[in-house]
N, C-alpha and C positions, 0 to 999 in steps of 0.2 A: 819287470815291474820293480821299481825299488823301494828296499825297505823298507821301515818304519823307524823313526829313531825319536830320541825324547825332545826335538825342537818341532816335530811335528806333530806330536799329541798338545790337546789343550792342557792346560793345568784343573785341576778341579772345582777351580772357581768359575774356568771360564767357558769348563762344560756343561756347569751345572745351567749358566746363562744359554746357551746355546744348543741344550740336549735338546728340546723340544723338534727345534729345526732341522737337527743333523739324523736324528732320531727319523723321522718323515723322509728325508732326501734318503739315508740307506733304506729305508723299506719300501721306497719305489725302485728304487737300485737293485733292489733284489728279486723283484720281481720278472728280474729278464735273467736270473741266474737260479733260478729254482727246477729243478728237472724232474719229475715225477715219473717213475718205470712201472706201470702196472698201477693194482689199487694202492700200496703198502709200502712200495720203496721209493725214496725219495732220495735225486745227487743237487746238495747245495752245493753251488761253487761260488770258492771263495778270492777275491779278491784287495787292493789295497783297501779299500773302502772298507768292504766288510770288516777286513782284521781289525783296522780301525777303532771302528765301531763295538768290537768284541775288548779289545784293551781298554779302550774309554770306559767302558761299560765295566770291567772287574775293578779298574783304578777306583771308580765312584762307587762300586760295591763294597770294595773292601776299605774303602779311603786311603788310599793307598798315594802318598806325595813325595817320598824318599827317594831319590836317585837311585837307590840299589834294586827297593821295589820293582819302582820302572822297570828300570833293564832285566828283571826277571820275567818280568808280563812279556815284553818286548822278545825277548829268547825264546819264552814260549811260544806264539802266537807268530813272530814273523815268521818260522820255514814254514807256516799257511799258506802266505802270497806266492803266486806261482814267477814262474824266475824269464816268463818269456817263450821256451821251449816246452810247454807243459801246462796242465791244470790240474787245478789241486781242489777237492772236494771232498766235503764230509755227507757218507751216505747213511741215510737213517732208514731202519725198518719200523714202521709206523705203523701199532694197531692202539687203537681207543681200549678194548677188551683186552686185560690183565691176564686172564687166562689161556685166550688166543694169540696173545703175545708169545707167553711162555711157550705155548705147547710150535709154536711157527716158529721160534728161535732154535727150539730142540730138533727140528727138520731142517734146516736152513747151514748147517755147518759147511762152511768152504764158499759160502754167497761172496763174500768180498773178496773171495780170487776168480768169478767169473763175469762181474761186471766187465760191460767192454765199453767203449767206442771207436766209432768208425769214420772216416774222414774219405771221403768219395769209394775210391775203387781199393785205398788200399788197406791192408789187414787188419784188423779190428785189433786196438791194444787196452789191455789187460791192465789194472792199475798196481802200483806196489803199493800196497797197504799197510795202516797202521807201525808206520819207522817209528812213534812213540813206545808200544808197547800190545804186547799181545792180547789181543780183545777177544779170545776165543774161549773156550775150556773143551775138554771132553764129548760133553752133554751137551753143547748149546754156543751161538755165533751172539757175538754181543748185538743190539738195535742200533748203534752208533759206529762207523769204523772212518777212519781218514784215510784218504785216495790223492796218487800222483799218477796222472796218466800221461807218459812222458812221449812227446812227439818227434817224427823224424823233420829233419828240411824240406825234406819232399812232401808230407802231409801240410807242413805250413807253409809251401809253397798252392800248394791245390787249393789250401783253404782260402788263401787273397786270392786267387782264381774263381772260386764260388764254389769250389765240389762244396757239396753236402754233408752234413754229418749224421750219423744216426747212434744208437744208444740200444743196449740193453741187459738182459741179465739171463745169461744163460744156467741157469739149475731147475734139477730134479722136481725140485719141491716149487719156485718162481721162476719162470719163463714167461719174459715179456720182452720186446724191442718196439723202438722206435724207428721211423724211417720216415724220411728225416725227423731231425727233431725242429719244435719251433722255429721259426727263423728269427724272433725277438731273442732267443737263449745264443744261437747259433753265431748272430750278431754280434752280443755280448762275447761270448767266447772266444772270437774271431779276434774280437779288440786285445785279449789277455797275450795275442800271441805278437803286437807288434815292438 
């Protein structure tokens, strides 16, 4: 998937004209890339589109029109899109209750080195997490971490073939898998690898 570069972002005039529409077209877009493990965990995978969407969106937050800007949002935010061999997601632990948050964050330490997936018969792979920066402590796994689940040839060879994919999260405290997942998600996914 390539890049994102400053001739392909809008300018801020010409998103503010056009937010409403692109706004609508990524949030149907996303709906084939949202993966839910169990009640509580969720794998958004992200793609050109969404990053997109996510740079549009801080440029018009922070009004942000300078060249250098740019390419700062752009550094950040492109090693998001996955590069072809891979997919790249951000997993969220999601409770509504503040205190159940906490106290399930404090049980949960080492969750984002046992998310997996699984691509037909072969070995379930492990994602490398968080290459920004350490989201853990001590006490407690942050509700936010970022995922690269890097694939062989041979799983993306399986996968144009049709194997299956499945999905889940092997811990102590959340144990949940998929089997298979969606085939709208799976689809989606499928496309990030050509």
């Amino acid at each position: 998937m390539k890049k994102l570069d400053k001739q392909t972002l809008y300018s801020l005039e010409e998103y503010a004209a056009k937010r409403m529409d692109f706004r609508a077209q990524v949030m149907a877009h996303k709906k084939n890339r949202r993966l839910a493990i169990g009640p509580n965990a969720t794998l958004y995978f992200e793609d050109r589109l969404t990053i997109q969407y996510q740079i549009q969106e801080m440029l018009r937050i922070e009004k942000i029109f300078e060249a250098e800007g740019i390419n700062e949002e752009l550094e950040t935010y492109n090693p998001l899109i996955p590069d072809g061999q891979n997919w790249k997601a951000t997993f969220m632990l999601e409770y509504d209750d503040e205190q159940e948050r906490k106290q399930q964050l404090g049980l949960m330490l080492g969750i984002d080195k046992v998310v997996w997936m699984k691509v037909g018969e072969h070995d379930p792979v492990v994602p490398v997490t968080n290459e920004d920066l350490e989201r853990e402590t001590e006490t407690k796994t942050s509700s936010v971490h970022f995922m690269r689940f890097e694939l062989t040839s041979e799983m993306i060879m399986a996968l144009k073939e049709g194997a299956p994919i499945s999905a889940g999260i092997s811990h102590d405290a959340y144990n949940y898998s998929l089997n298979p997942i969606p085939l709208n998600i799976q689809e989606a996914l499928s496309k990030d690898l050509e």
